[in-house]
C-alpha positions as CSV (number, residue, x, y, z in Angstrom):
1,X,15.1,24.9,34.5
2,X,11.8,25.4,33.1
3,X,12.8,28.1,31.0
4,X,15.5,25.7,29.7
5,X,13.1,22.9,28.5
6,X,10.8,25.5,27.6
7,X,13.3,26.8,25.1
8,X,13.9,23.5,23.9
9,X,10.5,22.3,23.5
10,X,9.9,25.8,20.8
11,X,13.5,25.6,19.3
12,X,14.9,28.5,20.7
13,X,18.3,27.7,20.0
14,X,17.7,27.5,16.4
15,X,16.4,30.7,15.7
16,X,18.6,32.9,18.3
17,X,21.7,34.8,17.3
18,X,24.0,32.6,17.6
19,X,22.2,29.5,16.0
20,X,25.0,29.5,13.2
21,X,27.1,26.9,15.9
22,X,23.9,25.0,16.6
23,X,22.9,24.7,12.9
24,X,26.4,23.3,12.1
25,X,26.4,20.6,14.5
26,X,23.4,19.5,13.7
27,X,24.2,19.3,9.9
28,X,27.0,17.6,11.2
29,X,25.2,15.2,13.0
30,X,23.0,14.7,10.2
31,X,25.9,13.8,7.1
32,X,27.1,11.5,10.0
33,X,24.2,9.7,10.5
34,X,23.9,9.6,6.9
35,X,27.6,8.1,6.5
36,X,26.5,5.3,9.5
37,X,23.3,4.2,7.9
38,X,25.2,3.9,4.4
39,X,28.1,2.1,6.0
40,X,25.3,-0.6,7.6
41,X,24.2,-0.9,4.2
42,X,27.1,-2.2,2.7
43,X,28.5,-4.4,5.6
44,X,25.1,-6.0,5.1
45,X,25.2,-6.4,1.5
46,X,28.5,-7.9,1.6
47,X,27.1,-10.6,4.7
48,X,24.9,-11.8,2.0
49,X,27.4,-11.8,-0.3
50,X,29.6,-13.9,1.7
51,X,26.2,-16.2,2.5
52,X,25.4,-16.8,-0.8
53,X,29.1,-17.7,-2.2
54,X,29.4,-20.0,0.8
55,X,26.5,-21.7,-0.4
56,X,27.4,-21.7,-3.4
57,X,30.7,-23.3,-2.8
58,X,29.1,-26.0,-0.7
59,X,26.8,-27.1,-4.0
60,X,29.8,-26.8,-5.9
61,X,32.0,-29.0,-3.4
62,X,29.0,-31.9,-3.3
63,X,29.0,-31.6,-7.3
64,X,32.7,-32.1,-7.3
65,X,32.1,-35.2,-5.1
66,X,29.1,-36.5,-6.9
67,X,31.1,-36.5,-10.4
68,X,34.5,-37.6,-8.6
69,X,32.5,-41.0,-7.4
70,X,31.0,-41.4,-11.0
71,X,34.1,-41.1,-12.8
72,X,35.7,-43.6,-10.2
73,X,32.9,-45.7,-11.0
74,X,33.4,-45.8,-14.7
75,X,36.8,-45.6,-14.1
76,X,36.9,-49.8,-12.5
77,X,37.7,-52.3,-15.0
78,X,34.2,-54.5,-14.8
79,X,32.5,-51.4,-15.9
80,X,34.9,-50.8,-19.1
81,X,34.9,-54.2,-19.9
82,X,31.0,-54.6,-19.4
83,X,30.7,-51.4,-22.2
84,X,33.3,-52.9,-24.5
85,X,31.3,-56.5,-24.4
86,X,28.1,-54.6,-25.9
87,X,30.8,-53.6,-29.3
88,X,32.0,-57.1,-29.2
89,X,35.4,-56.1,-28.0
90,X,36.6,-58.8,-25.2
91,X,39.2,-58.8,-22.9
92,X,42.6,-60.1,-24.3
93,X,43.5,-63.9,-22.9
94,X,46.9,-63.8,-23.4
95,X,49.3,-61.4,-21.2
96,X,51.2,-58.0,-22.4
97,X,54.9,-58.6,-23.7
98,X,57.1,-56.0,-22.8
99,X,58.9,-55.1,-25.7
100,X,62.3,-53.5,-25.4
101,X,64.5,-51.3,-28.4
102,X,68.4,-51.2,-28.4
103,X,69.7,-48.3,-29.2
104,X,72.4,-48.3,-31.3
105,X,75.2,-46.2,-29.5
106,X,76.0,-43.0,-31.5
107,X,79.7,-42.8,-32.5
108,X,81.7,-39.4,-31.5
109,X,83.4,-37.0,-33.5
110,X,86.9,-38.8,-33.1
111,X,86.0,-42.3,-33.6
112,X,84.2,-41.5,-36.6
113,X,87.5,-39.9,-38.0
114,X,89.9,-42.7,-37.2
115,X,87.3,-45.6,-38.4
């Protein structure tokens, strides 16, 4: 046992005869630790990715609202008439006439023919 930890402790394994083995799992371990930490890397850069375009959807969203409530507001017929008032333009008095056109039915082929 303590010539075991002994070994260890003065890396033995690496330099013996057959530290070929050795030497490749440890390169192996190393290009997969390398693969892990690069893989964290991106997971996190998309989390704050995702963070931020959540935000930013959320300012968007109270924008949209904001601007939906003014329109509505500008949109209500004391507020048009109050703007049109300043360019002397007052409401009309007298009610809209709905004003109807006959249209004069079209004649086929055959009744033009025997006219």
């Amino acid at each position: 046992m303590k010539k075991g930890v002994y070994g260890i402790l003065k890396a033995r394994f690496l330099i013996d005869d057959d530290s070929i083995k050795n030497w490749r799992f440890i390169v192996f371990l190393i290009i997969l630790a390398i693969i892990m930490i690069a893989n964290t890397q991106r997971f996190e850069q998309k989390v704050f990715k995702i963070t931020e375009l959540t935000n930013q959807v959320k300012e968007l969203r109270s924008e949209f609202v904001d601007k939906r409530s003014e329109l509505m507001k500008l949109k209500m017929e004391s507020t048009v008439s109050g703007k049109m008032e300043e360019k002397q333009i007052f409401p009309s008095t007298v009610p809209p006439v709905k004003i109807t056109v006959k249209k004069e039915e079209e004649k086929s082929f055959f009744k033009k023919i025997w006219q």
